[in-house]
N, C-alpha and C positions, 0 to 999 in steps of 0.2 A: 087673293090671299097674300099677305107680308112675310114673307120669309126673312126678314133679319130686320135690324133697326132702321125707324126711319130719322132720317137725319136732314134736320133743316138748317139751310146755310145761318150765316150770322153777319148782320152788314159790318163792313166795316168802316171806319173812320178815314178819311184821307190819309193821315199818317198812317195807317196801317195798313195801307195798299200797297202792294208788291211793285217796285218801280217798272217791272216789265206791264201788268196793268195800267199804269198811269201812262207808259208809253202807247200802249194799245188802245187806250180812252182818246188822245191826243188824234194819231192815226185815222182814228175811224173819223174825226172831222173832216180833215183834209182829203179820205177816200170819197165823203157823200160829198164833197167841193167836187171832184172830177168827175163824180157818177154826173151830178147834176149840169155840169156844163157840158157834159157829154150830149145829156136830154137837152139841153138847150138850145145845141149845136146840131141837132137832129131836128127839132122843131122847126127851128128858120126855113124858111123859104126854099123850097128846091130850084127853083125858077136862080136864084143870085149866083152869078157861074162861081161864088167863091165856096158856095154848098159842100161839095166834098172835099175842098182842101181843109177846110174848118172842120166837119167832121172829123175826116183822117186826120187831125191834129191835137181833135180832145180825145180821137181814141186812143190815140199815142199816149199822151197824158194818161188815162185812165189806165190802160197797160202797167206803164209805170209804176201806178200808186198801187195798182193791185199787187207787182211783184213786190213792195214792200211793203205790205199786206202778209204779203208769204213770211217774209222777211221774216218780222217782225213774232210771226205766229209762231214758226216751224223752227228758227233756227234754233239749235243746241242749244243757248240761253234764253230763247223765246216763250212765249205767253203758254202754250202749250206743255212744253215740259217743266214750266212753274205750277202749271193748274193740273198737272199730273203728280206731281208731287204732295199736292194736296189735295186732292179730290181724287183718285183712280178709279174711283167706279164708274170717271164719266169715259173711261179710255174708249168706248165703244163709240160715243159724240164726238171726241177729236177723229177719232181716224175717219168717220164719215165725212170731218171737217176738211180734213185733209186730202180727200177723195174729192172734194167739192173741189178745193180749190186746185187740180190740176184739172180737173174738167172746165173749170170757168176761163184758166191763166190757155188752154188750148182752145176753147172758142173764140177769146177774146184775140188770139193770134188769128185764127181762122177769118175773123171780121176784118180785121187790118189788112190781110191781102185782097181780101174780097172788095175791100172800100176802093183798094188802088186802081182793080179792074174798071176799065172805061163801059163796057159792057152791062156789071151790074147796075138795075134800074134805082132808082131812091125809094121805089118803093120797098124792091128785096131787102136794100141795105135797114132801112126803117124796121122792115121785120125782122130781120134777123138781131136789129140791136135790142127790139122790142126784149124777144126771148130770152138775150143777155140779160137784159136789164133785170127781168122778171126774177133769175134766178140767181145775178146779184141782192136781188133784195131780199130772195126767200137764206139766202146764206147770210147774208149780214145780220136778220132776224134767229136764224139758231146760233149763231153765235153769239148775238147778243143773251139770247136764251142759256147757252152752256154759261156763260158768265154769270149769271144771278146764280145759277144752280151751284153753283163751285164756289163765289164770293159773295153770295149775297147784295148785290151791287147794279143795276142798273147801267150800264158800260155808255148807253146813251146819251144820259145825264152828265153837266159837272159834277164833281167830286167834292 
């Protein structure tokens, strides 16, 4: 049953795109650049003694990109409090979004000390980036998802 009006976004034109959106379209390329060379870097060889310095280096990188991730989302002039401005009925989708990402920005620390340990095997490390990964993607995907719902827009896509 509909209790109030249903309200379908409206795409918008490039120029009419909120610069904090255009900044956040930008962004997400360069984040799936560090996701992927993360997976990359995890792929190779365990056997090549340079295996974990090269991991523990794209996770580093990937840490990075994901804090301004945050950045980019969360701050005061961020994508978030523009796409609340105009949309609040998703307020219930950001804060879940925002929930994700201190849960991801703390595994992804939890990984890095774990990478450093001589002790864990490549296999653990391998799982446990698995898991990251996984809920890297299922987060990049409802985000992507709040963003059509809110701008009508595709965030994956150019503009």
């Amino acid at each position: 049953m509909v209790t109030g009006p249903i309200h379908h976004p409206v795409a918008m034109s490039p120029i009419e795109e909120p610069a904090v959106l255009r900044a956040a379209r930008r962004h997400r390329i360069r984040l799936l650049r560090e996701i992927h060379s993360f997976e990359q870097a995890l792929a190779s060889p365990a056997g090549d003694p340079e295996w974990r310095p090269r991991v523990t280096l794209r996770l580093s990188g990937l840490r990075g990109e994901f804090a301004e991730h945050m950045r980019l989302t969360e701050g005061r002039d961020g994508l978030y409090t523009e796409l609340l401005d105009q949309a609040p009925r998703l307020a219930r989708t950001v804060h879940v979004l925002l929930r994700e990402h201190a849960a991801v920005a703390a595994v992804l620390s939890a990984l890095q000390r774990r990478a450093e340990l001589p002790e864990a095997t490549t296999e653990e490390l391998r799982s446990w980036a698995s898991d990251l990964l996984r809920e890297l993607s299922r987060h990049r995907q409802r985000g992507a998802d709040l963003i059509y719902r809110a701008y009508g827009t595709d965030i994956g896509r150019p503009a």
